[in-house]
C-alpha positions as CSV (number, residue, x, y, z in Angstrom):
1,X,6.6,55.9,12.5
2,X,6.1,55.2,9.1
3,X,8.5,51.8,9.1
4,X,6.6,50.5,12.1
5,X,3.4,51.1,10.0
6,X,5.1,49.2,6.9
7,X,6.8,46.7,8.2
8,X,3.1,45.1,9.3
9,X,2.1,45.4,6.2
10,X,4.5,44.0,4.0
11,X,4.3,41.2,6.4
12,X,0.8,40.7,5.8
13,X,1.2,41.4,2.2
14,X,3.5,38.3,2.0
15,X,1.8,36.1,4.2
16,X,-1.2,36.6,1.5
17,X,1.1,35.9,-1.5
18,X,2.4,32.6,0.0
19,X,-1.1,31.3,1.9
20,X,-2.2,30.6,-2.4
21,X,0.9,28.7,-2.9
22,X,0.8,26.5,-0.1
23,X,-3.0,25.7,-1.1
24,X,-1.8,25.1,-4.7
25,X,1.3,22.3,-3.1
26,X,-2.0,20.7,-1.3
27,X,-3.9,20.5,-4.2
28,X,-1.1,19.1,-6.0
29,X,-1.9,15.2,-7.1
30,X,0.7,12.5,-7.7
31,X,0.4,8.8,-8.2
32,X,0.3,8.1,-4.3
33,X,-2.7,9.9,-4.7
34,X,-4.7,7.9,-6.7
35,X,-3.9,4.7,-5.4
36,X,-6.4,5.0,-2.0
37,X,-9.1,5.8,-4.9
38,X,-8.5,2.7,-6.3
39,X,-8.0,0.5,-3.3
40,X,-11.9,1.5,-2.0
41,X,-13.1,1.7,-6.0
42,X,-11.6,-1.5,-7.9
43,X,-14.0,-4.3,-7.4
44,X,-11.1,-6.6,-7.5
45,X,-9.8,-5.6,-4.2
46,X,-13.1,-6.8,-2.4
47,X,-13.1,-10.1,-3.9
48,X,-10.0,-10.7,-2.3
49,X,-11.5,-9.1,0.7
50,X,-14.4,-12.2,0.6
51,X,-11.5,-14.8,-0.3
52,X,-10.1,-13.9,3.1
53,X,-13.6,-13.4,5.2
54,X,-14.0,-17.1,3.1
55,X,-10.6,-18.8,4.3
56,X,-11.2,-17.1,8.1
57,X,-15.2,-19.2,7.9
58,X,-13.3,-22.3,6.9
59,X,-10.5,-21.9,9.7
60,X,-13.2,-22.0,12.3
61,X,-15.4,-24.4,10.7
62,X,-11.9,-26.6,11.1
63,X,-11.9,-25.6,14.5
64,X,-15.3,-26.3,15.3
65,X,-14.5,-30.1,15.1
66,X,-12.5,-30.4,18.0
67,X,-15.8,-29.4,20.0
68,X,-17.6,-31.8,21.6
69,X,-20.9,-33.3,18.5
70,X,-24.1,-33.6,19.5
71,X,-26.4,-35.7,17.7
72,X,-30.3,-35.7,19.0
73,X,-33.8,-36.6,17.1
74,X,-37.4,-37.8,18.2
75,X,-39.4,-39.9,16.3
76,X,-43.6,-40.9,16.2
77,X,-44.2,-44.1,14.2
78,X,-47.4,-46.2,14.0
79,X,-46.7,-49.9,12.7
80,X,-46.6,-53.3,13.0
81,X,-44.6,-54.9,15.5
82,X,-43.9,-58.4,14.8
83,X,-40.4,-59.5,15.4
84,X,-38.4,-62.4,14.1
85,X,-35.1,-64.2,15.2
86,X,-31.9,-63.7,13.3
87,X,-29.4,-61.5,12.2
88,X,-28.7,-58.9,9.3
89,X,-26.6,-55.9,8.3
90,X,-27.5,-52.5,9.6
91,X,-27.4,-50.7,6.4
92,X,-28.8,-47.6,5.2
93,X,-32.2,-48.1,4.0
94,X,-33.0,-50.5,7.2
95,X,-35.7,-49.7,10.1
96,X,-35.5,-52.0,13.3
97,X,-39.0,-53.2,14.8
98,X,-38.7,-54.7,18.4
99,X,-41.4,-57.5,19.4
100,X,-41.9,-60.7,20.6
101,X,-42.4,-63.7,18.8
102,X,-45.1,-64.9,19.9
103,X,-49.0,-63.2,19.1
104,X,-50.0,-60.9,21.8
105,X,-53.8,-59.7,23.0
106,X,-54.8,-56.6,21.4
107,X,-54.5,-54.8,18.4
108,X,-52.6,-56.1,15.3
109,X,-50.7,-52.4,15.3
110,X,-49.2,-49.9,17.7
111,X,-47.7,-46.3,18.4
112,X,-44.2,-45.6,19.3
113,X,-42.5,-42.9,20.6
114,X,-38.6,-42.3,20.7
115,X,-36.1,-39.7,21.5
116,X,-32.6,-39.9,22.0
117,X,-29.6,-37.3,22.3
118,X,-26.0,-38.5,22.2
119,X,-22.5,-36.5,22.9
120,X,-19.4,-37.6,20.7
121,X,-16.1,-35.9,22.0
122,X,-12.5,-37.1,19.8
123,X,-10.5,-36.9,23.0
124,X,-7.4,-38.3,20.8
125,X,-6.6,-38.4,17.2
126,X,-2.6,-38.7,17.7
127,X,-2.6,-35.3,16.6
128,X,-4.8,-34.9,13.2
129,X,-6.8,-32.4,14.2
130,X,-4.3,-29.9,15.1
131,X,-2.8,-30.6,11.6
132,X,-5.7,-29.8,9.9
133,X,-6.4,-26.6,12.5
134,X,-2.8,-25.8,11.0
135,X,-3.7,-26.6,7.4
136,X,-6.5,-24.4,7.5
137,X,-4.7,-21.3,9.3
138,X,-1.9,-21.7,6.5
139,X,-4.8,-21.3,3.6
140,X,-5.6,-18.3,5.9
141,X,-2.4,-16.2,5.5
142,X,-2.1,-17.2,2.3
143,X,-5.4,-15.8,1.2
144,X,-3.7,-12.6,2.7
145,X,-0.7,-12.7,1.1
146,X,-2.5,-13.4,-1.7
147,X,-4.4,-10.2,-1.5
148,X,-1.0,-8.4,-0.9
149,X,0.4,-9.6,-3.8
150,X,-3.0,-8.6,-5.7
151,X,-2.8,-5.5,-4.6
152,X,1.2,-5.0,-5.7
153,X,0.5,-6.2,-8.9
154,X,-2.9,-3.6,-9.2
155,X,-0.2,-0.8,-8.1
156,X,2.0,-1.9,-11.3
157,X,-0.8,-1.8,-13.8
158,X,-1.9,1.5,-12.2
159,X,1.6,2.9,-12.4
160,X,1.7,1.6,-15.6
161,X,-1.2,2.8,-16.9
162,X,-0.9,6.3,-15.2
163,X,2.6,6.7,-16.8
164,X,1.3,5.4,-20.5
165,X,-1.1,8.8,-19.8
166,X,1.8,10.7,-19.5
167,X,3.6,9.2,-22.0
168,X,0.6,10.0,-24.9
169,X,0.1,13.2,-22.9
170,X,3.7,14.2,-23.7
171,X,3.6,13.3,-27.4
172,X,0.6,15.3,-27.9
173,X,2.4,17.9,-26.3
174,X,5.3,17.4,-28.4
175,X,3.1,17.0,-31.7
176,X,1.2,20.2,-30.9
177,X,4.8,22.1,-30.2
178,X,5.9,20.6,-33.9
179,X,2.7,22.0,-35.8
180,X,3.3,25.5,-34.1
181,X,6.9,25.6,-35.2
182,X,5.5,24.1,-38.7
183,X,2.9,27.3,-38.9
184,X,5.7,29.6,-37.8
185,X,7.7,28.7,-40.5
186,X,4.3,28.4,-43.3
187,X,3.8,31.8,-42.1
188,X,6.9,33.1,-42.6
189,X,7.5,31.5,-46.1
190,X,4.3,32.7,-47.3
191,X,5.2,36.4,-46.4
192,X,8.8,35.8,-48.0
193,X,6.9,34.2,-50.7
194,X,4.7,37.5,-51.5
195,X,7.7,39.5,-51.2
196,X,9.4,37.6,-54.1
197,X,12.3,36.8,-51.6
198,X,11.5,32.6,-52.2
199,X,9.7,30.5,-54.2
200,X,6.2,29.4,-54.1
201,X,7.4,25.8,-53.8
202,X,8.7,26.7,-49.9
203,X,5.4,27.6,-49.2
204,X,3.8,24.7,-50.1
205,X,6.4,22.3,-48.9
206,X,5.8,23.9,-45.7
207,X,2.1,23.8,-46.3
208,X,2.4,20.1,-46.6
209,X,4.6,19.7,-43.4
210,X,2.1,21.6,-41.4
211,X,-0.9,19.3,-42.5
212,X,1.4,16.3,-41.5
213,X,1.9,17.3,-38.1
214,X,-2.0,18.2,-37.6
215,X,-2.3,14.9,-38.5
216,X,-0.2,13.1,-36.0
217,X,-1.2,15.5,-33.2
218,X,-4.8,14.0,-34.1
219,X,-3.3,10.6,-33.7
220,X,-1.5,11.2,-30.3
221,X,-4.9,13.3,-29.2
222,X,-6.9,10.3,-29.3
223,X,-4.5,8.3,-27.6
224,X,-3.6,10.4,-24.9
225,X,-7.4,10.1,-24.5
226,X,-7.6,6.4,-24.5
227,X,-5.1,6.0,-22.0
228,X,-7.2,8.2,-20.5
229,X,-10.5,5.8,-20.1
230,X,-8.0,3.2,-19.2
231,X,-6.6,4.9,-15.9
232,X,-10.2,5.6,-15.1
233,X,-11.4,1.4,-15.2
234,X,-9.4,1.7,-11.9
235,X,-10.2,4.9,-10.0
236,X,-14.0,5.5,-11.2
237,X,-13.8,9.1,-11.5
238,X,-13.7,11.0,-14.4
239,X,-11.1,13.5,-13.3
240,X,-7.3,13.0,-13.3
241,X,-5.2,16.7,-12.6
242,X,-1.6,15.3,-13.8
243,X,-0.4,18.6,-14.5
244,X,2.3,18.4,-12.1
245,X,2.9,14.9,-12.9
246,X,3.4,15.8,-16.7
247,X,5.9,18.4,-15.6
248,X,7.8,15.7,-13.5
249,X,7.4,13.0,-16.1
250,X,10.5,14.7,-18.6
251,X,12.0,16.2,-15.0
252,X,12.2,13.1,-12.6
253,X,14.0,13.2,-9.3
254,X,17.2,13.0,-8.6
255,X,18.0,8.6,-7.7
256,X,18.9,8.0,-3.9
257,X,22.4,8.1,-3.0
258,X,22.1,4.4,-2.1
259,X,20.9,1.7,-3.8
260,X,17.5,0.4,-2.7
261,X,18.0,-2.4,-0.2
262,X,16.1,-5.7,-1.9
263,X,13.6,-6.9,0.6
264,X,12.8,-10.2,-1.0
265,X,12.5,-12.0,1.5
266,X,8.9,-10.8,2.9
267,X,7.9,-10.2,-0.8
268,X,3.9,-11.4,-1.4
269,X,4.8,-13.7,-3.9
270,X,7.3,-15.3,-2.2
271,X,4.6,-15.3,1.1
272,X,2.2,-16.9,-0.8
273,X,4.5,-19.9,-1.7
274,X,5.8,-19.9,2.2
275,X,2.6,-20.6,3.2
276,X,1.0,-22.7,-0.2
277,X,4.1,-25.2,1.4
278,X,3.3,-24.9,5.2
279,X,-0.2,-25.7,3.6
280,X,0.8,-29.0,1.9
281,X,3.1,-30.3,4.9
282,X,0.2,-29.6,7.4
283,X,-1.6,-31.5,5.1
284,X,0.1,-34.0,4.7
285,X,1.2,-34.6,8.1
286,X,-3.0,-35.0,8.8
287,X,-3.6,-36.8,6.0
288,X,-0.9,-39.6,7.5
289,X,-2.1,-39.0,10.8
290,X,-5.6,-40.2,10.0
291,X,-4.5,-43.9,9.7
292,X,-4.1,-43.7,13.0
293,X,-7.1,-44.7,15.6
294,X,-9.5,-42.3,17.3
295,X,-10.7,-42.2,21.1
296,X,-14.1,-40.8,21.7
297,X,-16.5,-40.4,25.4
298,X,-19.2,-41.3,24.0
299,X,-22.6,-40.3,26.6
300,X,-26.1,-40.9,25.3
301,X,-29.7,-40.9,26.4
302,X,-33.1,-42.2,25.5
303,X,-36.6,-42.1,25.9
304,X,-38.8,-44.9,24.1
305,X,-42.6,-45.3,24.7
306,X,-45.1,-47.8,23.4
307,X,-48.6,-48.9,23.4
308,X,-47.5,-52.4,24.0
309,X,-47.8,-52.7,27.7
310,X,-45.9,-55.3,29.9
311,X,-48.5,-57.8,30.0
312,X,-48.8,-58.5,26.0
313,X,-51.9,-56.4,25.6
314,X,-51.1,-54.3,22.5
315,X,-53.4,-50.6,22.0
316,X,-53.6,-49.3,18.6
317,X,-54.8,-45.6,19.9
318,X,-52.4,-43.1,19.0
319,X,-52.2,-41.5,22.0
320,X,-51.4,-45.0,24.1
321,X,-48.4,-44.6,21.7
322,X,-46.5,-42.3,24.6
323,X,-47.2,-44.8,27.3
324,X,-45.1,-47.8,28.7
325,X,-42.0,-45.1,28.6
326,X,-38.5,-46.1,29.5
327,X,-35.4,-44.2,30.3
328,X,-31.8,-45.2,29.4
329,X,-28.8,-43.5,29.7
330,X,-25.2,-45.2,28.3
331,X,-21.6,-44.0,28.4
332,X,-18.4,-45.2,27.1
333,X,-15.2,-45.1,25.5
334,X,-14.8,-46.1,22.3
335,X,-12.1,-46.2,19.7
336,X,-12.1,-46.1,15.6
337,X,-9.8,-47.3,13.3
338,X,-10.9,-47.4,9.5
339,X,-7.8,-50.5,8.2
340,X,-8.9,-50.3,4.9
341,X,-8.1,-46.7,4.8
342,X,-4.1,-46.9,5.9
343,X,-2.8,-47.4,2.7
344,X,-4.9,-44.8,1.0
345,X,-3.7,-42.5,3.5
346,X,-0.4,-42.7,3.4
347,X,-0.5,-42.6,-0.3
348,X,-2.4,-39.0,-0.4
349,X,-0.1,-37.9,2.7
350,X,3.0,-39.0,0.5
351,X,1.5,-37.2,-2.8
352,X,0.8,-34.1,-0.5
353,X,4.7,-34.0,1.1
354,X,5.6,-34.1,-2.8
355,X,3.4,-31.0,-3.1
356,X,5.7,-29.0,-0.4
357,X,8.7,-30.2,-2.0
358,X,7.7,-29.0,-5.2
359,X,6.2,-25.5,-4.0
360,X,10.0,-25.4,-2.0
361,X,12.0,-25.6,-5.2
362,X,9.0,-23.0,-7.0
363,X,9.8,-21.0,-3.8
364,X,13.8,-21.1,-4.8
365,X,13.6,-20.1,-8.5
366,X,11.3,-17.6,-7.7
367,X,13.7,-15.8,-5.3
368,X,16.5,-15.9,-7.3
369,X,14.8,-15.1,-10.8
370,X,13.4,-11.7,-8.6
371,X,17.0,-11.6,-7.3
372,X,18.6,-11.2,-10.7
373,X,15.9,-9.0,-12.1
374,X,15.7,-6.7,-9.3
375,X,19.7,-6.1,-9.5
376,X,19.3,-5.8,-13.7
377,X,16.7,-3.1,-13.2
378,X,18.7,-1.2,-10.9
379,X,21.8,-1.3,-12.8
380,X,19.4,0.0,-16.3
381,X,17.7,2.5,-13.9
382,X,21.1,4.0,-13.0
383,X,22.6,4.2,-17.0
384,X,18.6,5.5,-17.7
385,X,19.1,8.1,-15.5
386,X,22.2,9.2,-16.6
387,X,20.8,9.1,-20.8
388,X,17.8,11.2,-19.9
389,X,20.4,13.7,-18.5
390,X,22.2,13.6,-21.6
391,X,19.1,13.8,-23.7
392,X,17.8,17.0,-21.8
393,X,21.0,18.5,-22.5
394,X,20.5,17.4,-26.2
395,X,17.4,19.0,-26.4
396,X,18.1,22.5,-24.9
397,X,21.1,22.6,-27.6
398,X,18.5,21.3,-29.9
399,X,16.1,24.2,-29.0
400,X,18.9,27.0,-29.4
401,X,20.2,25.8,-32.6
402,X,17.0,26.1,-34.0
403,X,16.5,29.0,-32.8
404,X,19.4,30.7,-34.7
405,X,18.6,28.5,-37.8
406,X,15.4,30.0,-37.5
407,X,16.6,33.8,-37.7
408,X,19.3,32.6,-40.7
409,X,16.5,31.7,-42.7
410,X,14.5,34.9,-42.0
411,X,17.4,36.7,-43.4
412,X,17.6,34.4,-46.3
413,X,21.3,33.0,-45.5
414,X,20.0,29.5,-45.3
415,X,17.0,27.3,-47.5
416,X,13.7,26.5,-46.4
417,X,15.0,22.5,-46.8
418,X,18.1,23.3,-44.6
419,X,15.6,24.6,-42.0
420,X,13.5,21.7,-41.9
421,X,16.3,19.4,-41.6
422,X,17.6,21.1,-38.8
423,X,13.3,21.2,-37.3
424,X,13.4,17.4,-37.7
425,X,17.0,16.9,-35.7
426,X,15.1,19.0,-32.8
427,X,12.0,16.6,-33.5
428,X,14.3,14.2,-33.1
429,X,15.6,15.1,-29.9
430,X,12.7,15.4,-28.4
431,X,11.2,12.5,-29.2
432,X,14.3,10.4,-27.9
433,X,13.7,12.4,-24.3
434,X,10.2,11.6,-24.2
435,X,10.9,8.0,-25.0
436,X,13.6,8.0,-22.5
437,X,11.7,9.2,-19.7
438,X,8.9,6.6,-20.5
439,X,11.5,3.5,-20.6
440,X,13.1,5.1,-17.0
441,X,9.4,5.6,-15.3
442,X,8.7,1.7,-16.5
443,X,12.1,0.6,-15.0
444,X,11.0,2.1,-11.6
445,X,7.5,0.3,-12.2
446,X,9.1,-3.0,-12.7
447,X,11.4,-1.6,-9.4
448,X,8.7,-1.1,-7.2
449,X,7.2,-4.4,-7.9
450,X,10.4,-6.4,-7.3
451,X,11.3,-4.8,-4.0
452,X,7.2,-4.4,-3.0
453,X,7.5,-0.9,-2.5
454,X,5.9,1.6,-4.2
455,X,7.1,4.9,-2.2
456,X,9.5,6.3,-4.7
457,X,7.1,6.1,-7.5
458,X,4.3,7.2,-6.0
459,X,5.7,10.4,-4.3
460,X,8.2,11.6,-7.5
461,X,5.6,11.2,-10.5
C-alpha cells in the first residue's frame, strides 16, 4: 500500500524537478538566435529588399515594350490659315497650317479642331527585345543574389561581433579571477606579515599586484561593454543573455567527423558574378541586335474639323471651329532601320561581350581564391581544435599547481616571489586558452562564410 502511494509521488516529484530544466534549455540563447532579430531589425536588409522590388519594376517596365503603344491627343487652335507652296523639314519646333493659296470669303482667321489616336505594335526586332527582357531578368536575380550575399556577409560581422563579446567577456572574467587570487594572497601576506612570519615588503608587493589587476579588469570592463553597444547596432535591443554562450566559448563542440563538403558552386558571390555575366551577354547580344530593322502595324485614326467650309467661306466664331469634320482612318506596315547607328552598335555590343569575358575570368579567380581559403581554414580549424585541447589541459594543471604552491607558501616553504611567478605561469595559461578559443571561433566565422552556411556556428556558440 504504501509503495503504490510513493511511487506516484516520486513520479510527480521528478516530473516537477525536470519541467524547470527543460524551460531553462528553451530559454537558452545562442547565435542562431539572434540572427532573425537582426534580419527584421538591420535597416540594411530592407534596402536590399527595395533594390529587388526596384530591379522586379524595371523587368516589367522592359516587358511592357513588347505591348502594343498607343499614342492619342486632341487639339483646339485658332489661327491664320494661309498656305504656301514648297517644302521644308519637319523638325521639332514646326506647326503645319493647311490652306489654299488663293484669298477666300470670310474671316481673315478660323477655329480648328483635331484628334487623332494611333497604335504602334514592333511585330519583329530579329530578336532585341527578348534580349533586353533577358537583360533585365539577369539584373533581377542578381539583385537577389546580391541580397544573399549581403546577408552572408551581415551573418560574419554578427558572428564576429557576437564572438568579440565573448572574447572581452572572457578576459574580464579572467581579469576579475586574477584580482581575487591577488587579494587572496594580499590577505594572506598581511596576516603572515602581523604575525612576524614575512616581511612587510610581501605585503606591499602584493598590495601593488592587486592594484594592477583592478586596473586591467577596468580596462577589459569597458571593453567587454563596448563590444557590447556594438552587437546591439545590429539587433536593436538592449538585452543579450550569452551566459550559455560564454560557457561554450572556452568549451566548443566537438568538429564533425567529416570534413564540411565545400558548396562553392551556388555560393552568393559567385551568383552574383553568374548572373553580372548573363547580364553583359544579354546585353550585348541586344545591343548588336538593334542594328538590325524593325517591323511595326501601324493603325491610326483622325478627326479634324474647321470653320473653313467647302465653298471658301471662312467663320472666325469659335464654335464654327468643330464644323466641316472629317474622318480618316490609315493602316500599314512599316519598317525602321536607323544606318547611322550600325556602327555605334556593334561597337557598344562588342565593349559589352568584353564585359562578360572579363566578369568570366573575375568569376574564375574568385572560385579558386575561396577554393584555397576554404581548404586553409579547414586544415587551421582542425590543428586549432586540437591546441585548445591541449591548452585546457594546460590550464587545469595550471590550476592544481597553484593550488599546492598556494598551501607551500601558507606554510612558509616557499617566497611570496616564487608564488607569484608560479600565479603569472597560470595567468599565462589562461590567457593562451582564451586567445585560442577566440582565433578557433574566428576560423569557423571565416568557415561559414566560405562554404555559405552558417549552421555550425550558430547552433554550437
Amino acid at each position: 500500500m504504501i509503495q503504490s502511494i510513493l511511487a506516484p509521488a516520486l513520479l510527480w516529484l521528478a516530473m516537477l524537478a525536470v519541467c524547470p530544466l527543460y524551460a531553462q534549455q528553451a530559454e537558452e540563447q545562442n547565435l542562431g538566435s539572434l540572427w532573425p532579430r537582426v534580419e527584421e531589425y538591420y535597416p540594411g536588409v530592407a534596402a536590399k529588399t527595395s533594390a529587388i522590388d526596384a530591379a522586379a519594376y524595371h523587368q516589367q517596365a522592359v516587358q511592357g515594350r513588347m505591348l502594343p503603344h498607343v499614342y492619342a491627343q486632341a487639339q483646339n487652335t485658332y489661327g491664320t490659315y494661309a498656305g504656301s507652296a514648297g517644302a521644308f523639314f519637319p523638325q521639332a519646333g514646326f506647326f503645319n497650317v493647311s490652306g489654299l493659296t488663293q484669298p477666300l470669303a470670310g474671316s481673315t482667321t478660323a477655329a480648328n479642331t483635331f484628334a487623332s489616336a494611333l497604335v504602334q505594335w514592333e511585330v519583329f526586332s530579329f530578336g532585341k527585345l527578348r534580349k533586353e527582357r533577358e537583360a533585365a531578368g539577369a539584373l533581377f536575380h542578381q539583385s537577389v543574389s546580391d541580397k544573399e550575399t549581403y546577408l552572408l556577409q551581415l551573418k560574419k560581422i554578427l558572428s564576429e561581433r557576437y564572438i568579440s563579446l565573448l572574447y572581452n567577456h572572457a578576459k574580464w572574467a579572467w581579469t576579475a579571477k586574477n584580482a581575487e587570487r591577488l587579494d587572496d594572497i594580499r590577505h594572506i601576506t598581511a596576516t603572515l606579515s602581523a604575525s612576524g612570519l614575512r616581511p612587510a615588503a610581501d605585503s606591499l608587493l602584493a598590495s601593488s599586484s592587486y592594484v594592477q589587476a583592478l586596473g586591467e579588469h577596468d580596462k577589459w570592463s569597458g571593453l567587454r561593454q563596448a563590444a557590447y553597444i556594438h552587437l546591439a547596432e545590429l539587433h536593436g535591443t538592449d538585452t543579450v543573455d550569452y551566459t550559455a554562450s560564454a560557457q561554450r566559448f572556452g568549451n566548443p563542440a566537438e568538429m564533425p567527423s567529416h570534413p564540411m563538403i565545400p558548396r562553392n558552386a551556388h555560393h552568393p558571390m559567385l551568383e552574383v558574378l553568374n548572373q553580372q555575366q548573363a547580364y553583359y551577354k544579354a546585353s550585348g547580344e541586344a545591343q548588336k541586335r538593334a542594328s538590325l530593322p524593325s517591323i511595326h502595324l501601324l493603325g491610326g485614326y483622325a478627326y479634324r474639323g474647321t470653320g473653313i467650309g467647302p465653298n471658301g467661306t471662312v467663320s472666325g466664331a469659335w464654335a464654327d471651329g468643330f464644323s466641316h469634320t472629317t474622318n480618316n482612318v490609315l493602316a500599314g506596315i512599316g519598317i525602321t532601320w536607323n544606318l547611322t547607328n550600325l556602327h555605334i552598335n556593334r561597337l557598344q555590343g562588342a565593349q559589352r561581350f568584353k564585359e562578360a569575358e572579363r566578369i568570366q575570368f573575375m568569376h574564375a579567380r574568385y572560385e579558386r581564391a575561396l577554393q584555397a581559403d576554404l581548404s586553409a581554414s579547414q586544415a587551421k580549424i582542425r590543428q586549432q581544435y586540437k591546441q585548445l585541447q591541449k591548452t585546457s589541459r594546460g590550464v587545469q594543471q595550471a590550476q592544481d599547481a597553484y593550488r599546492m604552491y598556494l598551501a607551500r607558501y601558507k606554510s612558509g616553504l616557499i617566497t611570496l616571489s616564487e608564488l607569484l611567478q608560479i600565479r603569472l605561469l597560470l595567468e599565462q595559461a589562461e590567457n593562451t586558452h582564451i586567445e585560442a578559443s577566440r582565433d578557433y571561433w574566428m576560423l569557423r566565422a571565416d568557415e561559414a562564410e566560405q562554404t555559405a552556411d552558417f549552421e555550425f556556428l550558430f547552433n554550437n556558440l
